[in-house]
TORMAR-339222 format. One line per 3 residues: number of its first residue (from 1); their letters; for each residue x, y, z of C-alpha. Coordinates in Angstrom, 2 decimals, always signed. Layout:
// residues N
NUM	a	X Y Z; ... .
This chain:
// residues 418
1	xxx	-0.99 +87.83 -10.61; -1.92 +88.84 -6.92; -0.37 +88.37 -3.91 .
4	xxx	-2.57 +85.78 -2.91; -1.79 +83.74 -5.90; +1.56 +84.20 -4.80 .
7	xxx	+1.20 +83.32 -1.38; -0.77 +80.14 -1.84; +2.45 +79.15 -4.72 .
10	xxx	+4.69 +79.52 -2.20; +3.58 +76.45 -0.44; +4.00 +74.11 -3.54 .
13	xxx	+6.88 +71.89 -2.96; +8.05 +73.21 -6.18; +8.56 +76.73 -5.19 .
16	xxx	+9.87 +75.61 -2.39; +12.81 +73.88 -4.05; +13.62 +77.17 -6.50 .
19	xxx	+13.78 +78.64 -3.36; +16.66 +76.77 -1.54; +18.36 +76.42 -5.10 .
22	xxx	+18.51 +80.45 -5.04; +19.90 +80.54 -1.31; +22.33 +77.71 -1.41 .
25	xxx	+23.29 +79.64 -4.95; +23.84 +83.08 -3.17; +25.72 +81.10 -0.04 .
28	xxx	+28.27 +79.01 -2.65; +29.15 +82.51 -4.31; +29.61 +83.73 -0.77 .
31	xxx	+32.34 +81.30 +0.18; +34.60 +82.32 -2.49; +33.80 +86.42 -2.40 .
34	xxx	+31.65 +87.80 +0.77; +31.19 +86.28 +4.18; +27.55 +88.66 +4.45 .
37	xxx	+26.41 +86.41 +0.76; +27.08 +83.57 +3.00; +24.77 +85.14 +5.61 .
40	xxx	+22.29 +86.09 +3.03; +22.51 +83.12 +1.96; +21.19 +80.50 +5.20 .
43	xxx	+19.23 +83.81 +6.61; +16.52 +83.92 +3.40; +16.22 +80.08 +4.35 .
46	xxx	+13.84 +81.41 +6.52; +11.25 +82.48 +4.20; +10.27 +78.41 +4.02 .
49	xxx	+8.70 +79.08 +7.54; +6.04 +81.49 +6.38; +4.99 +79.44 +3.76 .
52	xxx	+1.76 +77.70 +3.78; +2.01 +74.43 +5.27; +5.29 +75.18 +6.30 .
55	xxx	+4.18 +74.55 +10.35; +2.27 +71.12 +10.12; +5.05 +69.74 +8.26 .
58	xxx	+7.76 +71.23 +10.27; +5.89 +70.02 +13.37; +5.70 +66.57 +11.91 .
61	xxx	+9.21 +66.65 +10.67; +10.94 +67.85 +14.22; +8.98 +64.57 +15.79 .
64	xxx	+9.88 +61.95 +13.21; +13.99 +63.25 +12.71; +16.01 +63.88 +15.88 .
67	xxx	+18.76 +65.21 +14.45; +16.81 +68.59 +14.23; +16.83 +68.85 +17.74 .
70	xxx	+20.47 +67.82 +18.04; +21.45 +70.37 +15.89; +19.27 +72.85 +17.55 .
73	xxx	+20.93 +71.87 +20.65; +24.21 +73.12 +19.36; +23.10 +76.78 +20.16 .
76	xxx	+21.41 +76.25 +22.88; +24.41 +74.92 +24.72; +26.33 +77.83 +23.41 .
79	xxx	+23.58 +80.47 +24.77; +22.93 +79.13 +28.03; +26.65 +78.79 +28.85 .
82	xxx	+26.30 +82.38 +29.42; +24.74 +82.50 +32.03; +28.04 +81.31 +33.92 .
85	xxx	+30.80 +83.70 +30.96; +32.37 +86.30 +32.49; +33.54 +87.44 +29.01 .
88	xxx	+30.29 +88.26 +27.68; +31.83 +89.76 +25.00; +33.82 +86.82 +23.32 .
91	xxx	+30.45 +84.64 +24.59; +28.58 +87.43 +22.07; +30.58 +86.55 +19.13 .
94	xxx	+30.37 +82.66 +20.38; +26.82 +82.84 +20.22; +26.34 +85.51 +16.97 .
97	xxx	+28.54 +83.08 +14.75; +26.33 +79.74 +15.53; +22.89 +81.63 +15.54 .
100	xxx	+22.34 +80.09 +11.88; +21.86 +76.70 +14.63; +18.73 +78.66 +15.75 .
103	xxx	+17.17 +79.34 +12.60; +18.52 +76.96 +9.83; +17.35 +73.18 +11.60 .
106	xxx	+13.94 +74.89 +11.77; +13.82 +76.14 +7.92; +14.98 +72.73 +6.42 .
109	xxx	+12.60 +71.05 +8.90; +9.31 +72.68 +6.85; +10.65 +71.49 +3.17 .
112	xxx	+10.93 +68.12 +1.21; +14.12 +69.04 -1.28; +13.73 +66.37 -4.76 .
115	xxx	+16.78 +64.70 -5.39; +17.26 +66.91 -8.48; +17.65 +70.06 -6.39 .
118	xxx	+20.31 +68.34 -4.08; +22.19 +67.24 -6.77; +22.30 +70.24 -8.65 .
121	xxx	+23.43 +72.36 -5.92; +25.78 +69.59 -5.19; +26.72 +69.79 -9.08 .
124	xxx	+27.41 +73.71 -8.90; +29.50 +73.03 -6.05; +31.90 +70.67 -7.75 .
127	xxx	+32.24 +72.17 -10.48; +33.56 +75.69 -8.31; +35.86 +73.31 -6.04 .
130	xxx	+37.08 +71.67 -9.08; +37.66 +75.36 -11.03; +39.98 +76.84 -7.70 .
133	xxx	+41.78 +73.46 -7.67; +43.04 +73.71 -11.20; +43.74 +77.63 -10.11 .
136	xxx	+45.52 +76.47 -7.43; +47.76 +73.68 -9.55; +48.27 +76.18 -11.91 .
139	xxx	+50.15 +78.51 -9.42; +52.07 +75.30 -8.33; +53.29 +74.88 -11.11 .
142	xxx	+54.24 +78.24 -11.76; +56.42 +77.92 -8.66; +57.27 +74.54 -7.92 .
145	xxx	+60.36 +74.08 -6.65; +59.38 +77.03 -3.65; +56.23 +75.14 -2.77 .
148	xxx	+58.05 +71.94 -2.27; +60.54 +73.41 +0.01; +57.71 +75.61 +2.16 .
151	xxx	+56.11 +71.52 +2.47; +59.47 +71.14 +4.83; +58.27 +74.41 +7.32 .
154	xxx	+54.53 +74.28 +8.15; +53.41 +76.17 +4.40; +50.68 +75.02 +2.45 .
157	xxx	+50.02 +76.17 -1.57; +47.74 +78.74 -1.78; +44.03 +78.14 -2.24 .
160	xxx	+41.06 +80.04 -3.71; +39.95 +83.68 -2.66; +39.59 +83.75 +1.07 .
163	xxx	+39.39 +80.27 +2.23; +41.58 +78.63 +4.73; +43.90 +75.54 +2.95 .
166	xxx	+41.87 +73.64 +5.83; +38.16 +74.29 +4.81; +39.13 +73.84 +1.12 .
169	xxx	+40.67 +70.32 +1.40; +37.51 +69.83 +3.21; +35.13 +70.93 +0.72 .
172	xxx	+37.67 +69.21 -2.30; +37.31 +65.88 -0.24; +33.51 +66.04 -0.06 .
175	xxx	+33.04 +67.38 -4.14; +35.87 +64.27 -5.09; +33.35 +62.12 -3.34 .
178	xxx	+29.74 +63.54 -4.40; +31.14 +63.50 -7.96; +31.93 +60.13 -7.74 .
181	xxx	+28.05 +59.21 -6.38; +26.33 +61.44 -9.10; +28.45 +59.53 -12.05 .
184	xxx	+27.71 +56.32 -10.08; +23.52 +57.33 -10.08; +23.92 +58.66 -13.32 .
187	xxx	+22.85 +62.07 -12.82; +23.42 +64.89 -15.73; +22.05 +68.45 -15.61 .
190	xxx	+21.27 +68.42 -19.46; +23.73 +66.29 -21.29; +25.45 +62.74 -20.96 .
193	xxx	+28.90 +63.81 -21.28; +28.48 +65.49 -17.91; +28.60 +62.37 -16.62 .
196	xxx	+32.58 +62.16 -17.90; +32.88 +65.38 -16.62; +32.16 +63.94 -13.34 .
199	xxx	+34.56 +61.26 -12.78; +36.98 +62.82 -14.30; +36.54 +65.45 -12.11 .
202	xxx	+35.93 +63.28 -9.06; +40.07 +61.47 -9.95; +41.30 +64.81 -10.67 .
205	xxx	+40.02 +66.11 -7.04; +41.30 +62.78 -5.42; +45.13 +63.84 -6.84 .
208	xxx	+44.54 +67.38 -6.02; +43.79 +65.96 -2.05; +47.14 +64.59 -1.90 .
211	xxx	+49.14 +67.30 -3.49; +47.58 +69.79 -1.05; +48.36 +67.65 +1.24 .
214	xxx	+46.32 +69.26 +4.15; +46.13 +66.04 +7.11; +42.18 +67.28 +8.17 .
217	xxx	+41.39 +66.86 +3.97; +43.13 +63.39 +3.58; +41.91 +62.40 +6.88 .
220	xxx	+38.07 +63.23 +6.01; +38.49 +61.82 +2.24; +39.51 +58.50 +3.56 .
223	xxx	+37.61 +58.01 +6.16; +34.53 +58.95 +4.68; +35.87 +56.58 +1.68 .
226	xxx	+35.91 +54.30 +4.21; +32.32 +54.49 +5.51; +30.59 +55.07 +1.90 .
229	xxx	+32.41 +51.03 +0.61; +31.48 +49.59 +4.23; +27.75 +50.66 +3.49 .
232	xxx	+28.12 +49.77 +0.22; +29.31 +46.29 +1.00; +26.89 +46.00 +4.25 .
235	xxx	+23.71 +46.43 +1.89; +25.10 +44.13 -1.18; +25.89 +41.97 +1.50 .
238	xxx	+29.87 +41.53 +0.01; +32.71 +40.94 +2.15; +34.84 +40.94 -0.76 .
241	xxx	+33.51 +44.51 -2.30; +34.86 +45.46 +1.42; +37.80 +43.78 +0.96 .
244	xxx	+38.58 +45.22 -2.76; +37.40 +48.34 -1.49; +39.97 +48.53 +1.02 .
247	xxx	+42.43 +47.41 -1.14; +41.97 +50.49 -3.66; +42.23 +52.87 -0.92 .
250	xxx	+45.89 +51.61 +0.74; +46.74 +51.48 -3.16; +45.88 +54.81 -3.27 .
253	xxx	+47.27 +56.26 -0.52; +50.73 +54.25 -0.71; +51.09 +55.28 -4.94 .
256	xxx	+50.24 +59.34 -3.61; +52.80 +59.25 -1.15; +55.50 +57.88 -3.20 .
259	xxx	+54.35 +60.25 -6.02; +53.67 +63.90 -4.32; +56.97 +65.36 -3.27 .
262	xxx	+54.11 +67.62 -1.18; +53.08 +64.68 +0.52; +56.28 +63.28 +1.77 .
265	xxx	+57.58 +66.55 +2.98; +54.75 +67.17 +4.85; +54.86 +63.74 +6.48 .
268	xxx	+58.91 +64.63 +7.30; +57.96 +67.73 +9.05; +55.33 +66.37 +10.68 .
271	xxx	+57.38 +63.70 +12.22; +59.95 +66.67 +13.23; +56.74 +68.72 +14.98 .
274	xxx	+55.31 +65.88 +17.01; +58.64 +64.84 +18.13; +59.33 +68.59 +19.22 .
277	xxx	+56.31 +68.16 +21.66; +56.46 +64.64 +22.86; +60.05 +65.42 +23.98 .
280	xxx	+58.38 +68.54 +25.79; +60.47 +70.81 +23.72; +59.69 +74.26 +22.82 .
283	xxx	+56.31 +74.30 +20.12; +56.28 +77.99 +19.23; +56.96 +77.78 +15.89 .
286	xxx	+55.34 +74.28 +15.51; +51.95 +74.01 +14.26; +51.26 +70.40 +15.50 .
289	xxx	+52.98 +70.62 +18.61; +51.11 +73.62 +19.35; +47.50 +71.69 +18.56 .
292	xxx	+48.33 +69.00 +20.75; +49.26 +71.47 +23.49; +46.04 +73.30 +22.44 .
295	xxx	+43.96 +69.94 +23.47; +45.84 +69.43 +26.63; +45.15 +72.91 +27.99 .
298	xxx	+41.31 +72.61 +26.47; +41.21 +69.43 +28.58; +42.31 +70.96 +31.59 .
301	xxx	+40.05 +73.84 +31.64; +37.23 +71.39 +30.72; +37.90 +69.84 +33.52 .
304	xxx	+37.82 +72.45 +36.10; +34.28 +72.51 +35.67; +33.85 +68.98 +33.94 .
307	xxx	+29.46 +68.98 +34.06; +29.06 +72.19 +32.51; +32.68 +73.93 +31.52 .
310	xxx	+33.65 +76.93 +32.20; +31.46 +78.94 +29.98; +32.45 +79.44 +26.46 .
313	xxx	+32.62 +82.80 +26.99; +35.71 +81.99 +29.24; +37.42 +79.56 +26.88 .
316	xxx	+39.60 +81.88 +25.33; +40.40 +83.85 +28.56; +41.22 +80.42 +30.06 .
319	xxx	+43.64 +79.71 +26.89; +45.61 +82.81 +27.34; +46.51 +82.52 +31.37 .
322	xxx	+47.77 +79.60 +30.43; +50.15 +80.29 +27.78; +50.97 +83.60 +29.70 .
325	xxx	+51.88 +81.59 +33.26; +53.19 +78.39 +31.81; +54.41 +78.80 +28.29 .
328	xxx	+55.60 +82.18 +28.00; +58.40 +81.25 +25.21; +55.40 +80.92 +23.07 .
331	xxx	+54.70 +84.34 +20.90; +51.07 +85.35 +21.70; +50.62 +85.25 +17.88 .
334	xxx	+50.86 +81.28 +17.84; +48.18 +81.33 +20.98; +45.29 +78.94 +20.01 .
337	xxx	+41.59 +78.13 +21.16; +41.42 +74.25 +21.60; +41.69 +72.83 +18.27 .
340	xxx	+39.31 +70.25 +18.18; +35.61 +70.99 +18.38; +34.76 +68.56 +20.45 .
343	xxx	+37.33 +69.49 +23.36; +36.58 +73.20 +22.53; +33.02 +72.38 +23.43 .
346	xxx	+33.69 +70.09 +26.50; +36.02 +73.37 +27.56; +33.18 +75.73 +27.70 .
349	xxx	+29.94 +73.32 +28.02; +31.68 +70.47 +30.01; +30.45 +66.93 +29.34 .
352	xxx	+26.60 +67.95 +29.14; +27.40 +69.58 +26.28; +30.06 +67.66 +24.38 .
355	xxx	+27.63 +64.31 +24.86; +24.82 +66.30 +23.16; +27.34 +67.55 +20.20 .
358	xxx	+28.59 +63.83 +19.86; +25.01 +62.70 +19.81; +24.47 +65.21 +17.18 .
361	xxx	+27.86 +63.54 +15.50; +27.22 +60.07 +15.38; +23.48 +60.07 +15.32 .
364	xxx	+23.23 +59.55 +11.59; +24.87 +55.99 +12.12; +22.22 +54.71 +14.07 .
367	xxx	+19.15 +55.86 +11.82; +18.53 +53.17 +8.94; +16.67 +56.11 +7.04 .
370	xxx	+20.46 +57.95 +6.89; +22.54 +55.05 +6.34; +20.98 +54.43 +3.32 .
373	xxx	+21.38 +57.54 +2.13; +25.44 +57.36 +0.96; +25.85 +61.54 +0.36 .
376	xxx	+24.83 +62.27 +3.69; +27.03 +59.78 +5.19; +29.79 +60.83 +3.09 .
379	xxx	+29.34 +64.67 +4.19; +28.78 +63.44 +8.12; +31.75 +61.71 +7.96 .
382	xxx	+34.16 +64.27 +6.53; +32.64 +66.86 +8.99; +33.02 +64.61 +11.99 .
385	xxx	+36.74 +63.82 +11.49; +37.29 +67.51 +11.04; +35.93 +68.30 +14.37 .
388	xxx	+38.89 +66.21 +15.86; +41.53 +68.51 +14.97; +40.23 +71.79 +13.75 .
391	xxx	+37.52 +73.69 +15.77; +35.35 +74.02 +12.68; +32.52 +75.78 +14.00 .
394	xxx	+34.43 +79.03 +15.72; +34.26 +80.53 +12.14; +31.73 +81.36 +9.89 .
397	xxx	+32.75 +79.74 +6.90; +32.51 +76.57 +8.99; +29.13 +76.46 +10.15 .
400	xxx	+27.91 +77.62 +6.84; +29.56 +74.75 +5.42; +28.66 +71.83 +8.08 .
403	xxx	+25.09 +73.51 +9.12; +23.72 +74.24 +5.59; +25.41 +71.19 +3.35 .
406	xxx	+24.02 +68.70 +5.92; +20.11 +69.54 +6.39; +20.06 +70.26 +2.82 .
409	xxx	+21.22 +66.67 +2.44; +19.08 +65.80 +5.40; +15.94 +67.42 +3.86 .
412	xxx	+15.83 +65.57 +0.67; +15.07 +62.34 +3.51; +12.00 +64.68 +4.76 .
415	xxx	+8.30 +63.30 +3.46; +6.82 +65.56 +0.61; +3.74 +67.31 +1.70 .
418	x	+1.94 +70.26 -0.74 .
């Protein structure tokens, strides 16, 4: 075997498809264990661009599926931006943390995934989620009655390894879902019990959800519930599978609330924290009042320079004269970058750039070839309603799981070529 036998292998669609299955491998170990395995993990993605063949089709793929270039965009709104940061410092690690945005749209753009790969990624996935849920239950059961009572001051149950209650609820949501499509398309990696394995699975992640109780995971789960029965209905052409539909999910959510003591504590302090800032009381120690006092300041500096922001280099310089000068009874540990995405973006790249990131949002809608396609709506969805109130994308762990999930969703849509 030489290394032009090698070479010329390389091209076949089905080395190509070993080849993400090993990456997206390496990156799910990396969410649980090592930020630089999730780096390894999108960075060998670019090995698919020396492959032959890999050009025409990625030329041919970039002209036929916008979304490429939206998602390209994303950096390049970031990197020109500082040209007008005076913190070229924060606008470094800005730029450093969505350089997979550079690399990754271009990768996925010169391979056709099978639906077999997808789905067993998607597959591994679940079955980790569903693993550091149980480990997670476990522990509150172990200490119950504390939990509970944290529910009442802004505390969440611990989660799995190093990831944020937020990005977990997340990923849960999306897995409860994807389960629920697999068992539905009757997919099995070798036997038919799996397919047991995955509803049960799919329930068991839905209950998890609302003991959690994280707003950004319930939020995405039912929304993207939402979207997956109105496409469902739209292309069976049944008002009343929309209707039913509908029905399930207020059944759903009204039984969880009345059984998850989690649930209904979090809703009471909630209630508490919003009040706190609509009566323009002190928010320190408030997480929510704090967010929404995190969007009002991100709108204001978004508006000082409303075409092109204020350079998101600047953004968090901008954040912190403002809680210094006006809300000094705030501890600069509770000091926060605009929590939403989307007002974090129109902060530094004014409304040039958070029109491009929305088109990059709510593309997918509009393009037949996507709606039909009910895992990549699913995953669209979940990650669009997170951008309202978390600013996903400042961390890694966030842009590894928005950037790589959706174009190796979006992929699978991409013509096969050898």
């Amino acid at each position: 075997m030489n290394i032009e036998y090698i070479y010329t292998q390389s091209g076949t669609s089905d080395w190509k498809n070993k080849w993400v299955l090993v990456c997206a491998l390496t990156l799910i170990i990396g969410l649980y264990v090592s930020p630089a395995l999730m780096s390894i993990g999108m960075i060998s993605t670019a090995l698919l661009l020396f492959t032959p063949g890999a050009l025409p089709q990625l030329r041919d793929n970039l002209k036929t599926q916008p979304l490429y270039i939206l998602l390209f965009g994303i950096f390049a709104f970031y990197f020109i931006s500082g040209l007008y940061s005076d913190n070229l410092h924060y606008w470094a690690e800005r730029v450093q943390i969505k350089l997979p945005y550079l690399l990754l749209p271009l990768s996925f753009a010169a391979v056709s995934l099978t639906k077999k790969t997808v789905y067993t990624i998607l597959y591994i996935l679940f079955i980790t989620v569903t693993i550091g849920a149980i480990g997670s239950l476990i522990n509150f059961t172990l200490h119950y009655d504390a939990i509970v009572e944290s529910y009442l001051h802004a505390k969440i149950m611990p989660t799995p390894f190093h990831i944020g209650h937020i990005r977990f609820s997340l990923m849960s949501a999306f897995c409860a879902l994807a389960a629920w499509v697999m068992y539905k398309e009757h997919f099995v990696f070798k036997w038919q019990w799996e397919r047991k394995l995955l509803l049960i699975g799919s329930l068991f992640l839905v209950l998890f959800l609302h003991i959690l109780s994280v707003r950004s995971g319930l939020l995405a789960f039912y929304a993207a519930a939402f979207v997956y029965i109105a496409l469902e209905a739209w292309k069976n052409k049944s008002v009343k599978n929309l209707a039913i539909g509908c029905f399930l999910l207020t059944l759903v959510c009204g039984t969880m609330y009345f059984l998850s003591p989690t649930l209904r504590n979090k809703a009471k302090y909630m209630k508490e924290d919003v009040t706190q800032f609509k009566e323009g009381k002190d928010v320190d120690r408030y997480s929510d009042g704090n967010r929404l006092l995190s969007w009002q300041l991100g709108w204001r500096i978004g508006n000082e320079q409303p075409l092109i922001g204020v350079g998101i280099g600047d953004v968090l310089d901008h954040m912190t004269h403002l809680y210094k000068t006006e809300y000094p009874s705030i501890s600069s540990y509770h000091w926060l970058i605009p929590h939403s995405q989307f007002i974090y973006i129109f902060a530094g790249c004014g409304w040039l750039g958070m029109l491009w990131f929305i088109a990059a949002c709510f593309y997918p809608y509009l393009d037949p070839r996507l709606r039909n396609f009910p895992l990549f709506m699913i995953f669209n969805t979940i990650i669009v309603t997170s951008f309202i109130s978390e600013s996903t994308l400042e961390i890694q762990l966030g842009v590894a799981l928005h950037l790589f999930f959706m174009l190796l969703l979006l992929s699978s849509t991409n013509p096969v070529k050898e």
